[in-house]
C-alpha angles and dihedrals in degrees: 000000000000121000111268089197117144096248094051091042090054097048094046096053089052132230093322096056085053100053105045092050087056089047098053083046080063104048093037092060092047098047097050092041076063100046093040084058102045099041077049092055092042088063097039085060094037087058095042098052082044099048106030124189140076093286112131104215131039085248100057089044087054095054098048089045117100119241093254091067101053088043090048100044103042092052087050089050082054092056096046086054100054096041087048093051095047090054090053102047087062092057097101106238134162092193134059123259090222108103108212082054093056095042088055106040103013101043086244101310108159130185097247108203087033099045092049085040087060095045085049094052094043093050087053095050106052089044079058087059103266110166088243140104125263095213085082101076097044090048085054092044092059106035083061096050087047090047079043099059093029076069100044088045101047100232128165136263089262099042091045086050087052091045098054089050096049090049091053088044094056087038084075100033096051085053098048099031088242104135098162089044096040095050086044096049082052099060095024104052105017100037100035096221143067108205121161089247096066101040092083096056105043082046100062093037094049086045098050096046093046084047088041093052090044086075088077110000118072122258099226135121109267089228126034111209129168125244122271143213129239118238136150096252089057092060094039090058084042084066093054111040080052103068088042092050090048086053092044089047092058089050098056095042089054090048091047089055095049092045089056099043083057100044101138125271137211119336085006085068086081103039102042100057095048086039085053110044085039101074087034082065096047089046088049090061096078094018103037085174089079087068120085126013101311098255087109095055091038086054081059099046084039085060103042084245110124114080119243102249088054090048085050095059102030081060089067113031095043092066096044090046089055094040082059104050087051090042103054085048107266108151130234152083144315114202098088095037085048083049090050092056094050091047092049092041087045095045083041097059093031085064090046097051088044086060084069112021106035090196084074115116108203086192099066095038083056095060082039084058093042096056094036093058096035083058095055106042090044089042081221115118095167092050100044094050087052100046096050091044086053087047097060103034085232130121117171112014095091104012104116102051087037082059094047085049110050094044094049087048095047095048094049088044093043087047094053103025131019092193132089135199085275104061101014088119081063119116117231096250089052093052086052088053087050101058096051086051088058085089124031117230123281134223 
C-alpha cells in the first residue's frame, strides 16, 4: 500500500495539490482565531448578563451574588441543556460530533450545523455557570471549518485527518493565546503522532488563529504566578506529586467514561440536565468555586490563597461537579477542569509538606500538580509542558520539577489506562484500531 502521508500525498498529486492544502491551512487558521474570539466574547456576555455586577471574575460574582441566583440560573442552564439536546439530536447526522472520534475513524468528517450547534450551546452553558471547560467549542468551531475546506479543497482522507487536527488544535490556542501548545495538542493528543511532516503545518495554523483572535482578544498570560526558586525539596516533592497525579488521573479518566456512556437518552434528555444543575446550584451556593471552567480556583492555588480546609474539600467536589454537568449531558470541554484537579491535589500536598519543611512553596507544587495532571489525563507530556509554561508567561522558573512530574504521572497513567479524556468513550478494540491508524501504511 503507498503512504498516504501528507507530504507524499502532496508530492504525488503535483503543485496544485500543494497549494491548495496549504491554502485551506490558511483559511482554516484564520477562520477558527475569529471564531475563537467571537465564541470568547458570547460567553463573556452570557456571564456577564448571568452574574451581574462589577466583579471581575465568574467566581467573585458567584459569591456576591444572592442564592436565588445561583438556584434560578442553574436550573435555567438545565433547561437550556435539555431544550438544546433535544434540537441536535434531530440534525441528521451518520458521524459523531467528538473529534478525536472523527479524526480516528472518519477521516475527520464532522457533522458541520450539529457539531457548531453543539460549540454554541456549550459556550452558553459554562458562561451560565456549567462546571465545564470553554476550549471545547472553539476546538469544534475550527475542526468543522477545517472538514469544511478539506471538502472545498479536495484533499485527501489523510490531509483532511491532519487538517481537522490542526483546526482543533488552534481552536485552543486562539482562546488561550497558546500558539506553540496549541499547534502541539493538536498533533500530540489529537493526531496521535509528532513527525517532522505535520509540525509546519500545525505550526502556521495554530500561529494565524492565535494572531487572528489578538484582534480582540488580550495578549496576556491566563494565570499569573511569581517566580520561584530552585531547591532540592521542590524536585523531591515533584517526584512525588508526580506518581499520585498519575493514580488520580486514572481515576478521573475512568469516571469521565462512565459518565459519557450514561449521558441520558431519550426523554431523560429533559429531566437530567435540570436534576443535575440543580443541585450544582444549590451546592454553589456555599462553594461558588464549583461554578465555570476552574481557571478562576487554579489562579488561587497558583497564588497559595485558598485555605486548606477549602482546598480539602474543593479537591473533592470540583471534579464531581464537573462529572455531573457531563454526565447529565451539558456539553463542553476537559482540559481546564483536568488543570483545576492538578492544581487542588498540588496545592493539597504543597500545605502538607510546609507543615514540615517550611522552605516548601505550595504554589509552586500546585503548577507542578497542574501540569502533572493535565499530562496524564491528555496522555501529552510535551503539550502539556508547553501549554502550562504559555499559560503562565513563564519559562524557567519550575521546569525542571514540572518535568519530573509530567513524566512520573504519565508513566503511572499509561501503565494503568491508555486512554485520555479524549478518547476515553473508545472500545478496546477501537483503541487497538487506533493504534495501528497512528502510522499509515508503508510500501
Amino acid at each position: 500500500m503507498s503512504d498516504d502521508s501528507p507530504g507524499a500525498t502532496i508530492s504525488r498529486l503535483g503543485p496544485n495539490a500543494g497549494w491548495r492544502f496549504w491554502l485551506a491551512i490558511v483559511l482554516t487558521g484564520l477562520g477558527t482565531g475569529a471564531s475563537a474570539a467571537a465564541l470568547t466574547l458570547m460567553l463573556q456576555a452570557v456571564q456577564h448578563i448571568m452574574w451581574p455586577g462589577n466583579a471581575a471574575t465568574l467566581l467573585d460574582a458567584a459569591a456576591q451574588a444572592t442564592p436565588w441566583r445561583h438556584i434560578v440560573v442553574l436550573l435555567g442552564a438545565g433547561l437550556v441543556t435539555g431544550a438544546g439536546q433535544i434540537v441536535l439530536v434531530r440534525l441528521t447526522s451518520s458521524n459523531s460530533i467528538d473529534i478525536t472520534e472523527a479524526i480516528w475513524f472518519s477521516a475527520g468528517r464532522l457533522p458541520a450545523l450539529r457539531t457548531l450547534g453543539s460549540a454554541v450551546l456549550s459556550v452558553i452553558l459554562v458562561g451560565m455557570g456549567a462546571s465545564l471547560g470553554r476550549e471545547g467549542a472553539p476546538k469544534q468551531a475550527g475542526a468543522v471549518i477545517a472538514n469544511v475546506l478539506s471538502d472545498k479543497t479536495g484533499l485527501s482522507d489523510e490531509q483532511r485527518r491532519l487538517l481537522v487536527a490542526c483546526g482543533a488544535g488552534a481552536g485552543m490556542a486562539a482562546a488561550y493565546g497558546v500558539p506553540l501548545g496549541g499547534a502541539l495538542f493538536a498533533l500530540e493528543v489529537l493526531r496521535g503522532m509528532l513527525a517532522l511532516r505535520l509540525v509546519l503545518p500545525a505550526l502556521l495554523t495554530s500561529l494565524i488563529a492565535t494572531a487572528t483572535a489578538f484582534v480582540v482578544l488580550p495578549d496576556a498570560p491566563t494565570y499569573i504566578i511569581p517566580h520561584f526558586d530552585s531547591s532540592a525539596i521542590n524536585l523531591a516533592l515533584a517526584l512525588l506529586v508526580g506518581p499520585i497525579a498519575g493514580l488520580v488521573s486514572v481515576g478521573f479518566v475512568r469516571t469521565i467514561a462512565w459518565a459519557d456512556r450514561n449521558r441520558p437518552r431519550h426523554g431523560r434528555r429533559l429531566i437530567a440536565p435540570v436534576l443535575a444543575l440543580g443541585v450544582l446550584g444549590l451546592v454553589s451556593i456555599p462553594f461558588p468555586q464549583l461554578l465555570g471552567n476552574g481557571k478562576d480556583i487554579a489562579q488561587l492555588a497558583f497564588a497559595n490563597e485558598i485555605p486548606f480546609a477549602l482546598l480539602l474539600a474543593l479537591l473533592v467536589l470540583k471534579p464531581a461537579a464537573t462529572v455531573l454537568c457531563l454526565g447529565s449531558g451539558v456539553p463542553g470541554g476537559l482540559f481546564t477542569p483536568s488543570l483545576a484537579l492538578g492544581a487542588l491535589l498540588g496545592a493539597v500536598v504543597g500545605q502538607v509538606f510546609a507543615l514540615v519543611w517550611p522552605d516548601v512553596q505550595p504554589a509552586l507544587v500546585a503548577i507542578v500538580g497542574a501540569g502533572a495532571v493535565l499530562a496524564a489525563t491528555t496522555q501529552g507530556p510535551i503539550s502539556a509542558v508547553v501549554l502550562m509554561m504559555e499559560l503562565t508567561g513563564q519559562d524557567r522558573s519550575f521546569i525542571v520539577p514540572l518535568l519530573l512530574a509530567v513524566v512520573m504521572a504519565t508513566l503511572v497513567s499509561r501503565l494503568i489506562e491508555p486512554r485520555s479524556i479524549y478518547d476515553a468513550r473508545l472500545t478496546d478494540e477501537e483503541i487497538a484500531q487506533r493504534q495501528k491508524l497512528r502510522e499509515p501504511a508503508k510500501r
